[in-house]
N, CA, C and O atoms as a GROMACS GRO file, in nm:
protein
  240
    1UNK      N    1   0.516   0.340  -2.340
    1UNK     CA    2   0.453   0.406  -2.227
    1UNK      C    3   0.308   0.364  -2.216
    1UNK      O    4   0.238   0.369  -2.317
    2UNK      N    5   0.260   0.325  -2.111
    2UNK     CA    6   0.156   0.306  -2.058
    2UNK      C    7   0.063   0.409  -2.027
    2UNK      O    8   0.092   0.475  -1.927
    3UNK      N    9  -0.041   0.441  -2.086
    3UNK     CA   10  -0.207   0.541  -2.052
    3UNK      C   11  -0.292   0.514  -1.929
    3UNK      O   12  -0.407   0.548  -1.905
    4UNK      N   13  -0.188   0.427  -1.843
    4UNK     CA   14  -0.240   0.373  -1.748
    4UNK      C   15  -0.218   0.459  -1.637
    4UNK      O   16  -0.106   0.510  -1.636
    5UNK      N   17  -0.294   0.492  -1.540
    5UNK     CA   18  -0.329   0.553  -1.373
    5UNK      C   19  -0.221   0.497  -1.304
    5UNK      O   20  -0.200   0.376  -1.310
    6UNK      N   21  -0.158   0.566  -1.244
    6UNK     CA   22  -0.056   0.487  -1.132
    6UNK      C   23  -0.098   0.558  -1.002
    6UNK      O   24  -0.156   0.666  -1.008
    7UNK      N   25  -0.068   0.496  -0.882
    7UNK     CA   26  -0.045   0.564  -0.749
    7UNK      C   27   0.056   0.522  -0.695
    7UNK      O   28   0.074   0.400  -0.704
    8UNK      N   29   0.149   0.596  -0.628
    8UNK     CA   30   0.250   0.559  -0.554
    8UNK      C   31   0.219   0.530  -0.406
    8UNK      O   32   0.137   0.606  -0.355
    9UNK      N   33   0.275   0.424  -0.322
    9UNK     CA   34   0.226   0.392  -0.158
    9UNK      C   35   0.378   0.413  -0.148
    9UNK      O   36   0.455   0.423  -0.243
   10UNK      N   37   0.409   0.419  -0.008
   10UNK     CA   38   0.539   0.432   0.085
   10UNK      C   39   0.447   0.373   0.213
   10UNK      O   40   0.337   0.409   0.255
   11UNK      N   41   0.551   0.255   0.262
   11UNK     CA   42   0.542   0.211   0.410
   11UNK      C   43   0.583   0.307   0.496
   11UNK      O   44   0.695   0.350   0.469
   12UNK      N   45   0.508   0.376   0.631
   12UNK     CA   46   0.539   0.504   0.669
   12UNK      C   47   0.524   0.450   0.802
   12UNK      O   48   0.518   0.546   0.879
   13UNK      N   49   0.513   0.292   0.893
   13UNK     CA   50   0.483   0.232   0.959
   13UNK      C   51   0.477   0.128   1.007
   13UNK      O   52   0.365   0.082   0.988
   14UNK      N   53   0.540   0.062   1.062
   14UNK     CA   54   0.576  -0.094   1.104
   14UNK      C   55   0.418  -0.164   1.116
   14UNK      O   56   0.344  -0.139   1.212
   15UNK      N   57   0.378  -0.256   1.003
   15UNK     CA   58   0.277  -0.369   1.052
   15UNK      C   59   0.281  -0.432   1.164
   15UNK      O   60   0.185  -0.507   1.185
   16UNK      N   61   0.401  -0.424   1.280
   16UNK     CA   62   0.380  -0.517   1.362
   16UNK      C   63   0.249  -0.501   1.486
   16UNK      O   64   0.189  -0.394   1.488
   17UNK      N   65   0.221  -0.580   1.558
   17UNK     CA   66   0.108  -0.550   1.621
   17UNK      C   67  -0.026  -0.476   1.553
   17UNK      O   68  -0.119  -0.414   1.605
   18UNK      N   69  -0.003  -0.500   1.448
   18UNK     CA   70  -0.167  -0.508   1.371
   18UNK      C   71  -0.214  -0.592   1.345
   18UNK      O   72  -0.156  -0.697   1.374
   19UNK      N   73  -0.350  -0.602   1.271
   19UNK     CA   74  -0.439  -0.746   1.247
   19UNK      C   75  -0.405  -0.826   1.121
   19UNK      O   76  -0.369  -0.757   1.026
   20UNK      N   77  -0.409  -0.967   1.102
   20UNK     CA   78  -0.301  -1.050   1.011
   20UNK      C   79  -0.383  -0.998   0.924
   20UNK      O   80  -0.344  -1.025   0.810
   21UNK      N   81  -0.501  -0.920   0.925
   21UNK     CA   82  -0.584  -0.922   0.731
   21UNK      C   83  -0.476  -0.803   0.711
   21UNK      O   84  -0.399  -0.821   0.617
   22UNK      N   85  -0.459  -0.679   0.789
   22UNK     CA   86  -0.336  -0.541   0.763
   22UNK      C   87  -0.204  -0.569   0.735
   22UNK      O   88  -0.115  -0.500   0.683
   23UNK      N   89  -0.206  -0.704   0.787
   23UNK     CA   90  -0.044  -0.737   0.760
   23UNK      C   91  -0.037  -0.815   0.595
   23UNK      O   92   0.046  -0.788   0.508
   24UNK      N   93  -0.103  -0.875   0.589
   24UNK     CA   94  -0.209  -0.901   0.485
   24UNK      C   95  -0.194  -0.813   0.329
   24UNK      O   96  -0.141  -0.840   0.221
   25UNK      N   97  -0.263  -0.705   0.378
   25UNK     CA   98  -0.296  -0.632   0.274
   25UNK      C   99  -0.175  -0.506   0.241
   25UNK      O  100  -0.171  -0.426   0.148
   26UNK      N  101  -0.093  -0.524   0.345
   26UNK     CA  102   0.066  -0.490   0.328
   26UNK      C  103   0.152  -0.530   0.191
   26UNK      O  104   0.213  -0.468   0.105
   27UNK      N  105   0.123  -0.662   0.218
   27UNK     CA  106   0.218  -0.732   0.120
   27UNK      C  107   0.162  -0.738   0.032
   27UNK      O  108   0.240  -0.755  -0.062
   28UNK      N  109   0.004  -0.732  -0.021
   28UNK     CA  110  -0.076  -0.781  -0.105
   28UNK      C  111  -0.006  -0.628  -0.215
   28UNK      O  112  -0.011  -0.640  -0.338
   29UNK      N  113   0.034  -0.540  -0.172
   29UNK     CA  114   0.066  -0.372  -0.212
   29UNK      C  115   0.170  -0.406  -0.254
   29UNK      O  116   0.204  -0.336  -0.349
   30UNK      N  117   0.270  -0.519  -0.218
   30UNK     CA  118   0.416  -0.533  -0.268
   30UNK      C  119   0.491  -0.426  -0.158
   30UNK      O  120   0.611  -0.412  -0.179
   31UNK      N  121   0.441  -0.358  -0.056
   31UNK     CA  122   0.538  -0.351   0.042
   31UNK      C  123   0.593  -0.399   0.150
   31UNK      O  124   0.522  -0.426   0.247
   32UNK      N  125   0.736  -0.420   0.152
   32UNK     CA  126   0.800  -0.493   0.251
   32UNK      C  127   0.845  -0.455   0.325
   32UNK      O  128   0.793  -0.492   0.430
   33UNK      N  129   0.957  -0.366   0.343
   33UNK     CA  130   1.018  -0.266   0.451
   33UNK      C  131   0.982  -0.205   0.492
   33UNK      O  132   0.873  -0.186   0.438
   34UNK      N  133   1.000  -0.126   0.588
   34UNK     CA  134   0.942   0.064   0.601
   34UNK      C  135   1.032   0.129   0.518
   34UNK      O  136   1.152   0.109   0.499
   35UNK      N  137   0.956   0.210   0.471
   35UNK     CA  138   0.982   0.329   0.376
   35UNK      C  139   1.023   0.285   0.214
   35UNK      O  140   1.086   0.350   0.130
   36UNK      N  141   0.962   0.149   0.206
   36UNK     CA  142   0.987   0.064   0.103
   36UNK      C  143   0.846   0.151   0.029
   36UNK      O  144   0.747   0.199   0.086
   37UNK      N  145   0.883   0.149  -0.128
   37UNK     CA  146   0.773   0.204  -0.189
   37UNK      C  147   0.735   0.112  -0.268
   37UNK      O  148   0.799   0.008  -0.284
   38UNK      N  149   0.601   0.144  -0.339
   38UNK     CA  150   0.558   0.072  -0.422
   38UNK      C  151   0.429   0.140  -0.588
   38UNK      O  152   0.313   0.181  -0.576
   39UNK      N  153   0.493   0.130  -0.688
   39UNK     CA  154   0.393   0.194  -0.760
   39UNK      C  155   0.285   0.094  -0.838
   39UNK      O  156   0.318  -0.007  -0.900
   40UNK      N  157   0.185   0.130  -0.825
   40UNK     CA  158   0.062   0.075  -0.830
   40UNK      C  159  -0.041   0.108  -0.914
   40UNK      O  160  -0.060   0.230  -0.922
   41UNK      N  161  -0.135   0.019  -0.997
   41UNK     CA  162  -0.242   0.053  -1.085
   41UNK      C  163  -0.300   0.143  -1.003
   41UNK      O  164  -0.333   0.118  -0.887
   42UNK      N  165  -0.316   0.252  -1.062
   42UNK     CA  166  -0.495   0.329  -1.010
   42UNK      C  167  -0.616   0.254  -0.976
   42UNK      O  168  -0.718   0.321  -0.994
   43UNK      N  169  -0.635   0.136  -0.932
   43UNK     CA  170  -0.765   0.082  -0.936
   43UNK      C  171  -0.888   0.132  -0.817
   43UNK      O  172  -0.864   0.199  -0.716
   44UNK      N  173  -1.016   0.082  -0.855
   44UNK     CA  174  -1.084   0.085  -0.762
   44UNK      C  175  -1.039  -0.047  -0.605
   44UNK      O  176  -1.073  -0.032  -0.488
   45UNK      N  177  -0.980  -0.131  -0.647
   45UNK     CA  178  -0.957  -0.239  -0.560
   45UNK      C  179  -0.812  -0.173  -0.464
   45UNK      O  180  -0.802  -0.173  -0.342
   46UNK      N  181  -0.721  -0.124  -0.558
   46UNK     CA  182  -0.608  -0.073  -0.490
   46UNK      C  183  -0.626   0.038  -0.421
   46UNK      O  184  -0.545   0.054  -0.329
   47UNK      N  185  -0.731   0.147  -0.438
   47UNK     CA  186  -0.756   0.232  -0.342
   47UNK      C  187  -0.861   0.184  -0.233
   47UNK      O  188  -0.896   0.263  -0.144
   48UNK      N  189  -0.909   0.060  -0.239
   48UNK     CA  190  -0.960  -0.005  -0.107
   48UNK      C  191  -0.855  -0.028  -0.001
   48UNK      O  192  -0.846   0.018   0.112
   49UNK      N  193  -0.763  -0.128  -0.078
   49UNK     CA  194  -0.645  -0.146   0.034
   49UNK      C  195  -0.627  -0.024   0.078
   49UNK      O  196  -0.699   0.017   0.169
   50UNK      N  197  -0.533   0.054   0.024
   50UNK     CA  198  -0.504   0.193   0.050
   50UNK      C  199  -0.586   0.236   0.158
   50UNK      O  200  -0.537   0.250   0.270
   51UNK      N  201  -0.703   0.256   0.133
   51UNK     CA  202  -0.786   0.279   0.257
   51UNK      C  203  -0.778   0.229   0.352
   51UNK      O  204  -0.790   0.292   0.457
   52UNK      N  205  -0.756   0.107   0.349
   52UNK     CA  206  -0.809  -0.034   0.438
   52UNK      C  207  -0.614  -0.009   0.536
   52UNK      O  208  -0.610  -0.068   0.643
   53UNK      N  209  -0.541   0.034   0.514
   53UNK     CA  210  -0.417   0.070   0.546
   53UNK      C  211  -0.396   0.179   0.551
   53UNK      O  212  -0.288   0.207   0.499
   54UNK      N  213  -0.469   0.292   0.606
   54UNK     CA  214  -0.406   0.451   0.575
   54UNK      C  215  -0.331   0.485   0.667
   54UNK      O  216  -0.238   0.563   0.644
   55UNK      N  217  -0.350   0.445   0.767
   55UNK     CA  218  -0.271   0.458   0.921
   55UNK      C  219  -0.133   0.393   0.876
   55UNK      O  220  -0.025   0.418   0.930
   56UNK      N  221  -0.146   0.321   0.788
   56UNK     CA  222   0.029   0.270   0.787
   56UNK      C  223   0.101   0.288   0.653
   56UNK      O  224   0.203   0.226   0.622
   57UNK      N  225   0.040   0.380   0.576
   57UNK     CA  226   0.143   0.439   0.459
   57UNK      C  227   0.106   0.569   0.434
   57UNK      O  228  -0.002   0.618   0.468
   58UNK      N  229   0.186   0.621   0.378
   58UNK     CA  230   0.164   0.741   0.255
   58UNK      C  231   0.141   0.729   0.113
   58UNK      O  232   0.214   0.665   0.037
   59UNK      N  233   0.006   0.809   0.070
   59UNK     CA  234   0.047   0.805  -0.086
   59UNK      C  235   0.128   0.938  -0.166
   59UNK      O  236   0.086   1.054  -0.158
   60UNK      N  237   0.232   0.905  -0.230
   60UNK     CA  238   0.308   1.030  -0.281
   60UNK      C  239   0.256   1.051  -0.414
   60UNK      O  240   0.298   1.144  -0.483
   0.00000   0.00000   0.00000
């Protein structure tokens, strides 16, 4: 087991007709589908994306 921070993302939103850096920073998360999830380091960099994408996921 890992002592490591996780966050969970869920695609809650179709990238289409957004800007290629959002479409971008979609995949950079490892999500592909909608409603495709993805669990993720706690980082300071991964809660940028996160930010930088809030309009198009959930964090659970």
């Amino acid at each position: 087991m890992s002592d490591k921070k996780t966050v969970t993302v869920k695609l809650v939103r179709s990238p289409i007709g957004t800007r290629a850096s959002h479409r971008a920073t979609v995949a950079g998360l490892g999500l592909r589908k909608l409603n495709s999830t993805s669990v993720l380091e706690d980082t300071p960099a991964v809660r940028g994306m996160i930010n930088k994408i809030a309009y198009l996921v959930q964090v659970l």
